[in-house]
KOLMAR-524130 format. One record per residue (C-alpha): residue number from 1; residue in three letters; x, y, z. Coordinates in nm, 3 decimals, padded with zeros to 5 digits. Layout:
BEGIN
    n  res        u        v        w
  NUM  ALA        X        Y        Z
...
This chain:
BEGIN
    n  res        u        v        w
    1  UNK   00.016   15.948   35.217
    2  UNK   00.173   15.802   34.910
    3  UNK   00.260   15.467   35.101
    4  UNK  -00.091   15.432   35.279
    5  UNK  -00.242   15.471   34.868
    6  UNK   00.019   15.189   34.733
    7  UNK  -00.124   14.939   35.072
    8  UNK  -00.456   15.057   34.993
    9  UNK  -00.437   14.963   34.596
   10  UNK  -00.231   14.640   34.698
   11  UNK  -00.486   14.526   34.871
   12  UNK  -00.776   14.645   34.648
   13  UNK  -00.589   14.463   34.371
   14  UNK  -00.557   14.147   34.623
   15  UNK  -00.919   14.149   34.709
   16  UNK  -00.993   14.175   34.299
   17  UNK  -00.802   13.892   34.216
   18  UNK  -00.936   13.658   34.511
   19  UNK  -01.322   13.737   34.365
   20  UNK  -01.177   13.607   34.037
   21  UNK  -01.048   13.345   34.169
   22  UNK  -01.307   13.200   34.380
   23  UNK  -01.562   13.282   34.112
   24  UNK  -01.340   13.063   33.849
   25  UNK  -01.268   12.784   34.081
   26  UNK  -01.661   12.756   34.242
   27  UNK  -01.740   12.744   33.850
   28  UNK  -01.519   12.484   33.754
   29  UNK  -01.618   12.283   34.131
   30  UNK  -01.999   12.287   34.046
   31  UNK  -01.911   12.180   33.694
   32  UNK  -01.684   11.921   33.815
   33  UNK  -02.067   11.786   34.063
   34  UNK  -02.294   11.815   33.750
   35  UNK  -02.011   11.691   33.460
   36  UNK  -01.904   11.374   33.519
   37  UNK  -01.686   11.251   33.226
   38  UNK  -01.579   11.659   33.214
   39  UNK  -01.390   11.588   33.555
   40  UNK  -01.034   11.535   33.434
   41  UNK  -01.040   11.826   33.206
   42  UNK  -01.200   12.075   33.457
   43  UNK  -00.910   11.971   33.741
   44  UNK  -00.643   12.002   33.463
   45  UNK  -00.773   12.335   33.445
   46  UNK  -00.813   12.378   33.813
   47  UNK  -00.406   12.256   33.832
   48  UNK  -00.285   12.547   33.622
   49  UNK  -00.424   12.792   33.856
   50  UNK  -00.186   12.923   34.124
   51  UNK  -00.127   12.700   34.481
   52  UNK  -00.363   12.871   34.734
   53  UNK  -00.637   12.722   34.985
   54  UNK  -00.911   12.723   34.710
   55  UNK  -00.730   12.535   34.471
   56  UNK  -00.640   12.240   34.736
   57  UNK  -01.004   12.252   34.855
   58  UNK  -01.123   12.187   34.487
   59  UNK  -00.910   11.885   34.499
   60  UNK  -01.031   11.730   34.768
   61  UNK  -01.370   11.814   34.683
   62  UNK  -01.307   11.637   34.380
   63  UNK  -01.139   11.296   34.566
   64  UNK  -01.498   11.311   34.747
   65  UNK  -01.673   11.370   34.431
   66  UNK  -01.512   11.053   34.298
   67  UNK  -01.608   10.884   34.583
   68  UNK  -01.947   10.927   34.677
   69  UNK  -02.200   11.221   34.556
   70  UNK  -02.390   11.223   34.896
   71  UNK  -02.365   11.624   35.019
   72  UNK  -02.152   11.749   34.783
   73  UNK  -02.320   12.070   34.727
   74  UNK  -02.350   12.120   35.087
   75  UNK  -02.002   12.090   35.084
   76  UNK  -01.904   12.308   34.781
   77  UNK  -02.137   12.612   34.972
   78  UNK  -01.918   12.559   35.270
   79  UNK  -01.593   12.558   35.063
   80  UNK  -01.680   12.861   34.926
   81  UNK  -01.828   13.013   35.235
   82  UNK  -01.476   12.989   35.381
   83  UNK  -01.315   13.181   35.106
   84  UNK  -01.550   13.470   35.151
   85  UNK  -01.502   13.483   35.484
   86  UNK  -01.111   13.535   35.380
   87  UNK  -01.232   13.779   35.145
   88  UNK  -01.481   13.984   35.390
   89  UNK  -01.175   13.974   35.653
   90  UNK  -00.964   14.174   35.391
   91  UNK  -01.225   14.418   35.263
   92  UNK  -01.274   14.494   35.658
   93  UNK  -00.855   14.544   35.660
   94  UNK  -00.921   14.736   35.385
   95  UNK  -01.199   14.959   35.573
   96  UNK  -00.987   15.028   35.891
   97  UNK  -00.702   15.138   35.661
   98  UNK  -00.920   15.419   35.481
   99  UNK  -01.057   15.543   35.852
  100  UNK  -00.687   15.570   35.931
């Protein structure tokens, strides 16, 4: 039992730290759409977070922020879409685990 609680609060911490994340970085993405001359200091920001998917999508939704505007909201809701799907997948991992 004491190995099934350390998964269980690994994973509850994982999940915790991914909402952070995503909430920080979708911030910083819809600032970077509205805050034009605040661009450079929001990805320098954006850079010191750790390597994951999020942080490389938020780079390349800035390279198509810098080049054109058209559908970049429509594009930051499907960014972010993704990552809760990641998220949703490992709250359902964390489900099946407690049914165990």
């Amino acid at each position: 039992m004491g190995l099934r609680r350390q998964m269980l609060n690994q994973i509850e911490l994982d999940v915790d730290a991914d909402v952070k994340t995503v909430n920080h970085i979708t911030s910083l993405m819809r600032t970077l759409s509205a805050d034009i001359e605040g661009r450079n200091i929001k990805m320098e920001e954006i850079t010191k977070l750790p390597r994951s998917e999020l942080r490389d999508q938020a780079f390349s939704y800035n390279l198509m922020l810098n080049g054109k505007d058209v559908g970049k909201m429509a594009q930051l809701d499907g960014i972010s879409n993704k990552i809760w799907a990641i998220i949703h997948m490992k709250m359902e991992f964390l489900k099946q685990i407690l049914e165990m």
